[in-house]
C-alpha positions in Angstrom: -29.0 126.9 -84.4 -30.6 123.7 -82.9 -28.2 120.6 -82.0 -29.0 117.5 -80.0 -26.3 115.6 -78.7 -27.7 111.6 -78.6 -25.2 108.7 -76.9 -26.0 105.9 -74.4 -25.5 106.2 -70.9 -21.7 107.5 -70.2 -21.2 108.5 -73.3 -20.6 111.9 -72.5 -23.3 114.4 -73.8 -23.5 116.0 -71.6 -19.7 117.1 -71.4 -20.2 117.5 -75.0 -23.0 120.0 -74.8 -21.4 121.8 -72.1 -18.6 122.6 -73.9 -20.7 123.8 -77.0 -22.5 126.2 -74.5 -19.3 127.0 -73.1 -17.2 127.8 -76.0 -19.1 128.7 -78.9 -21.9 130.6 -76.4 -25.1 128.2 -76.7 -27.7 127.6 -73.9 -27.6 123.7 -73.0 -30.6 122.1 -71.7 -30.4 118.8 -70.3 -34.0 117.1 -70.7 -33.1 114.8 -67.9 -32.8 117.9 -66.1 -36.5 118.7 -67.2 -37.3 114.8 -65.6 -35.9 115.7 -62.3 -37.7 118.3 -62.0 -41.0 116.4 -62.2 -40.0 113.9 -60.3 -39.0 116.7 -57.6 -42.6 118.1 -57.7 -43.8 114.3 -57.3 -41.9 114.5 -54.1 -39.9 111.2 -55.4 -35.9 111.0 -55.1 -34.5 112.9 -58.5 -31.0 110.9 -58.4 -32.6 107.7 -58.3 -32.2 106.6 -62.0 -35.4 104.4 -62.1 -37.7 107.2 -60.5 -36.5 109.0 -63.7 -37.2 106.6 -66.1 -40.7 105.4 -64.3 -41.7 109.2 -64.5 -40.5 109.6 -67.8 -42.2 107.0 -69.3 -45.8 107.6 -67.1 -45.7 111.3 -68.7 -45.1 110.2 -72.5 -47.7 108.2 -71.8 -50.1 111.1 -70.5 -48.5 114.2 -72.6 -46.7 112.2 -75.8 -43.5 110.8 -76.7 -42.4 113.8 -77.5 -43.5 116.2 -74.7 -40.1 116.7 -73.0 -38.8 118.1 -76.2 -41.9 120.4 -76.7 -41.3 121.5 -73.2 -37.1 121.9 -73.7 -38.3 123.7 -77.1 -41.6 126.3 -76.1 -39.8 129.5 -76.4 -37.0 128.3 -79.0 -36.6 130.2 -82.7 -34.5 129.9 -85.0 -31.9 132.7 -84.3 -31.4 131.1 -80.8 -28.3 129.2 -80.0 -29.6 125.8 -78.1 -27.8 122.8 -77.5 -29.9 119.8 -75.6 -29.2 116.2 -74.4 -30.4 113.3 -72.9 -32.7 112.1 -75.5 -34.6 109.1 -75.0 -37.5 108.4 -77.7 -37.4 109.3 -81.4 -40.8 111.5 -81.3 -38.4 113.5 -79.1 -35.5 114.0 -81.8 -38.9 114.4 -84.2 -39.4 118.0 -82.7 -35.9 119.0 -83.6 -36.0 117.8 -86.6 -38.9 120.1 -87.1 -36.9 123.0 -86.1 -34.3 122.1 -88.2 -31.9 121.4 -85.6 -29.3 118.4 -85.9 -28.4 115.6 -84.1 -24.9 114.4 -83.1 -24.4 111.1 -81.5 -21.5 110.1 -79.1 -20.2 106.8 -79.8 -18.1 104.8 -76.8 -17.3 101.0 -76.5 -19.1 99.4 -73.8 -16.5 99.2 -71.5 -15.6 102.7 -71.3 -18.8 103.6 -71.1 -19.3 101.3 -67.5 -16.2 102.7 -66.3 -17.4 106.2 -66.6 -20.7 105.5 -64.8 -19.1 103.5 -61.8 -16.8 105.8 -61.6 -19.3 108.6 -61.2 -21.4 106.2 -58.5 -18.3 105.9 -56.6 -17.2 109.8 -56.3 -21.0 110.4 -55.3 -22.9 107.0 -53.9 -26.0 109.2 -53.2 -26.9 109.7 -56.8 -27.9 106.2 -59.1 -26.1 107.0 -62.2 -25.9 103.0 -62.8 -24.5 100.2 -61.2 -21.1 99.1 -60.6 -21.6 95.4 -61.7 -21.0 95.4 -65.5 -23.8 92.9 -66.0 -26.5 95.0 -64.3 -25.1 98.1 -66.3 -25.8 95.9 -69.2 -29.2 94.6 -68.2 -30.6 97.9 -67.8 -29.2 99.5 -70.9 -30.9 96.1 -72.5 -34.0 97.9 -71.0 -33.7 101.0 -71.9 -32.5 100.7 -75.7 -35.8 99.3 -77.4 -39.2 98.5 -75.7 -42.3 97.0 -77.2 -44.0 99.8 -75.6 -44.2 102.9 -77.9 -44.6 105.4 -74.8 -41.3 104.1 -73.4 -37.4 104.7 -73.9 -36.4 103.5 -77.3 -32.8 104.7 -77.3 -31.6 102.4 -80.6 -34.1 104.7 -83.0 -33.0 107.5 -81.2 -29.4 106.9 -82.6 -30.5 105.8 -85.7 -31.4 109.3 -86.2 -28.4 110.6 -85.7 -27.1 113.4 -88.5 -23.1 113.1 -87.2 -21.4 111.0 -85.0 -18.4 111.7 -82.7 -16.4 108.9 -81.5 -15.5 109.7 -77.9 -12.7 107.4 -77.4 -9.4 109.2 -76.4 -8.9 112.2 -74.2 -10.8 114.6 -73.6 -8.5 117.1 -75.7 -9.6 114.5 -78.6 -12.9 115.1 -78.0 -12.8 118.9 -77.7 -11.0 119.5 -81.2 -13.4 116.7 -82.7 -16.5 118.8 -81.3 -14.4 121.5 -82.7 -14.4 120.5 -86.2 -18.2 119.2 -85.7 -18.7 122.9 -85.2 -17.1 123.9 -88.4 -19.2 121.8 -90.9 -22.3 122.5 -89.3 -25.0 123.7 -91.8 -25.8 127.3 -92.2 -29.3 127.4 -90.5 -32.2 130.0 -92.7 
């Protein structure tokens, strides 16, 4: 079974596919994880958000919209257990859709979105996972929700996409029994 877990920035996928892997024994792949490690080999700072996003966008460009799925997905089949987040561009969810994975999306109001992500920047100012000014959070999620530019991040058509959505908006024991019952209804893959 395939899943990909879609939100916006602090949304928390990535808490959402770790507890997948964690309690019903999936691998989870972060492709923002796949990013950094490009950007690494580039020699370029990997918690710097817009070396990610730069580097992200130069390789669609080169490889295809898709590519970081493709790479997230080489040795995948369909008895495997794979959870992956941190999609950014629908060719991307295109490729699971292909291997008849699913998408879940993580739905959180704005605010508690921001708070999240200054929160994060303040426990560890080395890393850029967004400002701590409200309206620059906002400008750059502007940025990276739709862009004329087919190569780059078009988040919005990502979450169109979506086959279920969670709404993360409580506690995190809200969110667990929600993923829970996610779980539960998920269809029987052939």
């Amino acid at each position: 079974m395939l899943i990909a877990v879609v939100g916006l920035n602090g949304s928390g996928k990535d808490t959402v596919a770790n507890y997948i892997a964690t309690k019903f024994g999936y691998k989870h792949v972060s492709l923002s994880n796949i990013v950094r490690d490009i950007v690494r080999e580039q020699g370029k700072d990997p918690s710097d958000r817009d070396n990610l996003n730069s580097i992200a966008d130069e390789q669609r460009k080169l490889v295809g919209p898709n590519f970081l799925a493709k790479k997230a997905l080489v040795n995948y089949s369909l008895k495997d257990k794979l959870v992956l987040s941190s999609f950014r561009h629908p060719a991307e969810i295109e490729v699971v859709k292909e291997k008849k994975g699913v998408v879940l999306r993580i739905d959180v109001p704005l605010e508690v979105r921001f708070a999240r992500t200054a929160l994060r920047k303040k426990q560890n100012p080395n890393t850029d996972h967004g400002s701590v000014e409200i309206e620059d959070f906002i400008e750059k999620e502007k940025r990276e929700l739709s862009n004329p530019d087919k190569d780059k991040m078009q988040i919005n058509e990502v979450l169109k996409l979506a086959d279920f959505i969670i709404k993360n908006d409580s506690t995190l024991a809200s969110l667990y029994k929600k993923i829970d019952n996610f779980m539960q209804i998920l269809p029987v893959q052939e």
